[in-house]
Structures are given as C-alpha cells and as structure tokens.
SELUM-497274 format. One record per atom (N, C-alpha, C): residue in one letter; residue number from 1; y, x, z negated; atom name. Coordinates in steps of 0.001 Angstrom, whole numbers, padded with zeros to 6 digits, always signed. Atoms other than C-alpha are relative to their C-alpha. Example, Ala and Ser with C-alpha at 12.3 -4.5 7.8 and 13.67 -1.06 7.14 Angstrom:
BEGIN
aa  i  py  px  pz  at
a  1  -001190  +000890  +000000  N
a  1  -004500  +012300  -007800  CA
a  1  +001200  +000900  +000000  C
s  2  -001190  -000820  +000060  N
s  2  -001060  +013670  -007140  CA
s  2  +001090  -000770  -000730  C
***
This chain:
BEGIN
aa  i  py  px  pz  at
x  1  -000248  -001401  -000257  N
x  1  -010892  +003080  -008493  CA
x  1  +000627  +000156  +001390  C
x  2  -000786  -000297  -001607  N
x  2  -008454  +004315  -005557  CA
x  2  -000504  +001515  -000080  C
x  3  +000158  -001305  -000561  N
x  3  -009292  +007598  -003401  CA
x  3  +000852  -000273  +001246  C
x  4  -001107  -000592  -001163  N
x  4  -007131  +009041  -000973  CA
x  4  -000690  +001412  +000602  C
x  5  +000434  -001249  -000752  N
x  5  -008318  +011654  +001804  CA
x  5  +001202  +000227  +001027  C
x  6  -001259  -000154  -001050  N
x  6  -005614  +013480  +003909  CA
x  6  -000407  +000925  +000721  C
x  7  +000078  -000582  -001383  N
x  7  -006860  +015051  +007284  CA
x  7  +001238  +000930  +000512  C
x  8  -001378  -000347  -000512  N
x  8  -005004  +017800  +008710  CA
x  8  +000932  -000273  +001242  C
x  9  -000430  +000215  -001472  N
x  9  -004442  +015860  +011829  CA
x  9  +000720  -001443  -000085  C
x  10  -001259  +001196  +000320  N
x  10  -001713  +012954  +009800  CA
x  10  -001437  -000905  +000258  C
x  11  +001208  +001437  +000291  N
x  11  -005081  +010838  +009567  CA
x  11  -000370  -000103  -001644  C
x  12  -000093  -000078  +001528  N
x  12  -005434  +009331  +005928  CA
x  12  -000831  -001212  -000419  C
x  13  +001458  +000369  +000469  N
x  13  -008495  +007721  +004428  CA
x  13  +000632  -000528  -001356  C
x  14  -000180  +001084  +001429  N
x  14  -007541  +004894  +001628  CA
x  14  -001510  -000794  -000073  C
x  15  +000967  +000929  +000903  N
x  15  -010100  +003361  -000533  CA
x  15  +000101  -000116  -001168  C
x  16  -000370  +000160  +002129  N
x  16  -010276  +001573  -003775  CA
x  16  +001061  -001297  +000288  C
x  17  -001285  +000776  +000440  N
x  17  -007284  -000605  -005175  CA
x  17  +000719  +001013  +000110  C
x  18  -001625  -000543  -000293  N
x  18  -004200  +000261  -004253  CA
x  18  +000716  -000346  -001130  C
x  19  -000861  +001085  +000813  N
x  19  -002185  -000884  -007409  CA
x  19  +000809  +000668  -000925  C
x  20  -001151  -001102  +000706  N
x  20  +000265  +000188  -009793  CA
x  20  -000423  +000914  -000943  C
x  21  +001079  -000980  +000453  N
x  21  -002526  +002243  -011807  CA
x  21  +000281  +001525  +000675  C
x  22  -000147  -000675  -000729  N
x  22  -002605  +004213  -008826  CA
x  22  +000711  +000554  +000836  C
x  23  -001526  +000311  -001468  N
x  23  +000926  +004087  -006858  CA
x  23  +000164  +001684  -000512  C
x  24  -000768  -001427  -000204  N
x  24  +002406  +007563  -008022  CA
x  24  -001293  +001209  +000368  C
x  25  +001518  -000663  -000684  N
x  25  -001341  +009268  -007095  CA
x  25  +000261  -000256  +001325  C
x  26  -000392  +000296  -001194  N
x  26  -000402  +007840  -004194  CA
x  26  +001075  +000586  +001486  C
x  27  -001064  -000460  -000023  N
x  27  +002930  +008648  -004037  CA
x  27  +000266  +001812  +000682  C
x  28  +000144  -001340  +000228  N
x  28  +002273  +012268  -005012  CA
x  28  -000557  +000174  +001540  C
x  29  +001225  -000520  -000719  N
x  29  -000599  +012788  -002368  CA
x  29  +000660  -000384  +001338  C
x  30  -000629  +000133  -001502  N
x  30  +001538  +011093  +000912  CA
x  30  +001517  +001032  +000178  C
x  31  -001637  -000235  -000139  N
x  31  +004934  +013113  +000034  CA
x  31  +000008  +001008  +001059  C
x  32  -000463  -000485  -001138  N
x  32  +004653  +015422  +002399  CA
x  32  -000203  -000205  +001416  C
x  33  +000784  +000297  -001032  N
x  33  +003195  +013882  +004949  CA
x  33  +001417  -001075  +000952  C
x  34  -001725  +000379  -000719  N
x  34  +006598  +013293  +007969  CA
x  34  -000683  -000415  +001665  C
x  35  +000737  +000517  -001097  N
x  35  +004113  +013248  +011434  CA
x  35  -000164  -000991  +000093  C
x  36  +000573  +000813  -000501  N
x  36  +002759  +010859  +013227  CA
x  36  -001296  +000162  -001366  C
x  37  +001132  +000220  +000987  N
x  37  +000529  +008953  +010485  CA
x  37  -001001  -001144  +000160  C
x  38  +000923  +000862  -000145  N
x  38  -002639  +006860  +010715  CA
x  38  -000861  -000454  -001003  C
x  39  +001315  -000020  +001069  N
x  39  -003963  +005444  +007954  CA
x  39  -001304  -001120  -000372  C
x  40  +001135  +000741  -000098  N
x  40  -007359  +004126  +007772  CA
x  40  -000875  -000725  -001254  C
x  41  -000013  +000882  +001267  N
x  41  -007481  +001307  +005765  CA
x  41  -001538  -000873  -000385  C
x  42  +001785  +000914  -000319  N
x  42  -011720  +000059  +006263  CA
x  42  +000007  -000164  -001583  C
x  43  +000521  -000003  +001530  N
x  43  -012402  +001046  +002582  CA
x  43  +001352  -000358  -001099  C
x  44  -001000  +001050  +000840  N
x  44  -009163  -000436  +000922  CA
x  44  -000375  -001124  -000370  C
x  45  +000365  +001318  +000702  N
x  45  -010354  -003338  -001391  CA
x  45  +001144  -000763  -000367  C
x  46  -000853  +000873  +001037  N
x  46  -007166  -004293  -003069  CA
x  46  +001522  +000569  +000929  C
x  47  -001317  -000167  -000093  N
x  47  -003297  -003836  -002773  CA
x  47  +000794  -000727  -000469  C
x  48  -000714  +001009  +000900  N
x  48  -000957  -004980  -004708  CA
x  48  +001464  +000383  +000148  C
x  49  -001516  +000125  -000251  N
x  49  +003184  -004817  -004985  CA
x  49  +000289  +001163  +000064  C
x  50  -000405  -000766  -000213  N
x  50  +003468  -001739  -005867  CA
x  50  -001150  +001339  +000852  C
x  51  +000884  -000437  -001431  N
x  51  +000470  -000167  -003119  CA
x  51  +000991  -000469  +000691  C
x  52  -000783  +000127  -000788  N
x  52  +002667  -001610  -000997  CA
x  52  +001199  +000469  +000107  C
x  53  -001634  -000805  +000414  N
x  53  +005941  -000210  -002104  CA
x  53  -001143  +001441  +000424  C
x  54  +000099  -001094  +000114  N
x  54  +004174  +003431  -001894  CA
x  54  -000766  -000412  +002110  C
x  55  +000426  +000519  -001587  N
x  55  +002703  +001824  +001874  CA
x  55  +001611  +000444  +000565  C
x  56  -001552  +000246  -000490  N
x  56  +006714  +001155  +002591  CA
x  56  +000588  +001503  +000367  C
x  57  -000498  -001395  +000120  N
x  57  +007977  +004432  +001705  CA
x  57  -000569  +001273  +000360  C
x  58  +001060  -000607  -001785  N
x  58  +005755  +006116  +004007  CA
x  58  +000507  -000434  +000832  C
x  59  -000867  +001160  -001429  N
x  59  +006533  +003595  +006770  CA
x  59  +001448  +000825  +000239  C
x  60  -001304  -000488  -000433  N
x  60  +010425  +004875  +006084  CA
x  60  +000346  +001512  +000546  C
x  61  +000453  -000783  -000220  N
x  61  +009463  +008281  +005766  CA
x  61  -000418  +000513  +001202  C
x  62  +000325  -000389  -000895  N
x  62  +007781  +008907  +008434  CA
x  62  +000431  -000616  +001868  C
x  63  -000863  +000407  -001320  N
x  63  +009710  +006573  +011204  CA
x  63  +001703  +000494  -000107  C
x  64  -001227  -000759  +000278  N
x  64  +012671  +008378  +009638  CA
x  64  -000041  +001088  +000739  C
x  65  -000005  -001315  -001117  N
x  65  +011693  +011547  +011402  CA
x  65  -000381  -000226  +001346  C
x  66  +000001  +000685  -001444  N
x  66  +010975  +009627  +014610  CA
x  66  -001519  -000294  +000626  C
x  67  +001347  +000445  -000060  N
x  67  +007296  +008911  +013989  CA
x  67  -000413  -001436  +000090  C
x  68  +000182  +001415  +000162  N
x  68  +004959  +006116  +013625  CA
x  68  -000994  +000235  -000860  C
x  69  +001327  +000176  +001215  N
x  69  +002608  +004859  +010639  CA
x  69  -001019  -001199  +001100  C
x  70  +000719  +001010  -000428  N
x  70  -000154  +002942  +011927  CA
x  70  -001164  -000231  -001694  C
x  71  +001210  +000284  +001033  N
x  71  -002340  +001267  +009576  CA
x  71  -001537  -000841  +000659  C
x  72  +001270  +000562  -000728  N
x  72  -005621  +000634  +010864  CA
x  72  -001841  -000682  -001181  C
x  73  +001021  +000667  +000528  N
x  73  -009203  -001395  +010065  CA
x  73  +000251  -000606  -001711  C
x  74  -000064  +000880  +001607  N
x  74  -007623  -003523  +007028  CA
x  74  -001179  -001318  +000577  C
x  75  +001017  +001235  -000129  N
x  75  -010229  -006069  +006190  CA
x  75  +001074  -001631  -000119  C
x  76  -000863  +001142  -000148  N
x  76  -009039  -009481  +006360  CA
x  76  +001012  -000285  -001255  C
x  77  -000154  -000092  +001498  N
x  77  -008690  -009771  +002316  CA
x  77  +001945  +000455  -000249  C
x  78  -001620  -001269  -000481  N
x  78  -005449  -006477  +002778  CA
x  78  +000520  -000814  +000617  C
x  79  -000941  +000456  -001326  N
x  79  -004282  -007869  +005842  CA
x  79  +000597  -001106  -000281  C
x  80  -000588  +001450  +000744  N
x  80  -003422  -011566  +004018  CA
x  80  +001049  +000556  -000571  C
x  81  -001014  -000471  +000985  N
x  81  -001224  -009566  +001812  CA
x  81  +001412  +000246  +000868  C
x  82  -001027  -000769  -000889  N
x  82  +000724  -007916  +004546  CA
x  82  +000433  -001380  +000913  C
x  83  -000665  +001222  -000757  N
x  83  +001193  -011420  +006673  CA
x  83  +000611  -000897  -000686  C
x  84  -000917  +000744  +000716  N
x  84  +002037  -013375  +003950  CA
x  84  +001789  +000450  -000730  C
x  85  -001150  -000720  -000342  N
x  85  +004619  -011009  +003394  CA
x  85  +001114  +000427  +000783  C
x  86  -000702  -000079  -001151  N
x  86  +005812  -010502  +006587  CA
x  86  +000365  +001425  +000313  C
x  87  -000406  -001337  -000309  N
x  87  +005388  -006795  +006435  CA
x  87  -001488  -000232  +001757  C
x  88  +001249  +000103  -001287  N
x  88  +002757  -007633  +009727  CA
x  88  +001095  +000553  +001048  C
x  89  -000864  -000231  -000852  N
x  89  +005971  -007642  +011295  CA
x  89  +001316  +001128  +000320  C
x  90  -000711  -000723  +000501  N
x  90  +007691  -004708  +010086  CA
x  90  -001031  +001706  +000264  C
x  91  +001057  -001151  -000134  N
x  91  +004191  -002281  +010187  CA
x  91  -000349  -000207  +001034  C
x  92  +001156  +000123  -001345  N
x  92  +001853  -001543  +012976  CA
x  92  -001298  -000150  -000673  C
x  93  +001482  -000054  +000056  N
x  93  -001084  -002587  +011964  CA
x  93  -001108  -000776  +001062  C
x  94  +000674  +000218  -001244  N
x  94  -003913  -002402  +014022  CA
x  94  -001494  -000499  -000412  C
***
C-alpha cells in the first residue's frame, strides 16, 4: 500500500511502495506542486522504475521553476535503488 501526505509548506510524506500500481496516484497528487519541495522519504518501503519516473518528474518540475526537491530520511533499502542508478547524483538526497 502507498500513501502520500502533502503539507502546505512543499513538505511531502511518502509511504508504502512506490510502484507502478501506484505511479499515476502519485502523479496526480504531486502535479501541482512547483516550490521548493521536501520529500520525506522515512516510511517509503519500496520503489520501483516507475516510483522513480513519477520521483524524476518532480525533480524536473520543480528545478524547472528554479527550485529544489530534496528527498530526505530514505532507508538504506530506497537509497540502493537511487545509487545504483546514479540518480544519487542527479537528486539531493539527504
């Protein structure tokens, strides 16, 4: 199960699997979101290709309008995904 919480202060609360089940829920629920974004990744269990694609397109999104995404408290598990990838080097994660 994925949940998504969106703060009115561009802070954003992921938990669950991220996965292609869930990507356009995802999708839907970040589109308007162009600020400075922080999203707090503690309770994220999973992520998968396309979680990450709906991760990305945020990322563009929102450094498109001259912001920044931060992704914060991925557990180690997440965070493998994103280094083996080489999005470590592409995101801020903190």
């Amino acid at each position: 199960m994925f949940d998504i919480h969106i703060g009115d202060d561009g802070q954003v609360k992921l938990s669950g699997r991220l996965d292609a089940s869930q990507a356009e829920h995802a999708q839907k629920a970040l589109r308007d979101l162009s600020g400075p974004v922080t999203a707090d990744c503690t309770e994220l269990d999973y992520v998968s290709s396309a979680g990450i694609t709906v991760i990305l397109e945020l990322h563009k999104r929102v450094t498109g309008s001259g912001h920044e995404l931060r992704l914060v408290g991925m557990n180690p598990r997440v965070r493998t995904v994103f280094v083996y990838t080489g999005l470590d080097k592409v995101l801020k994660i903190v």
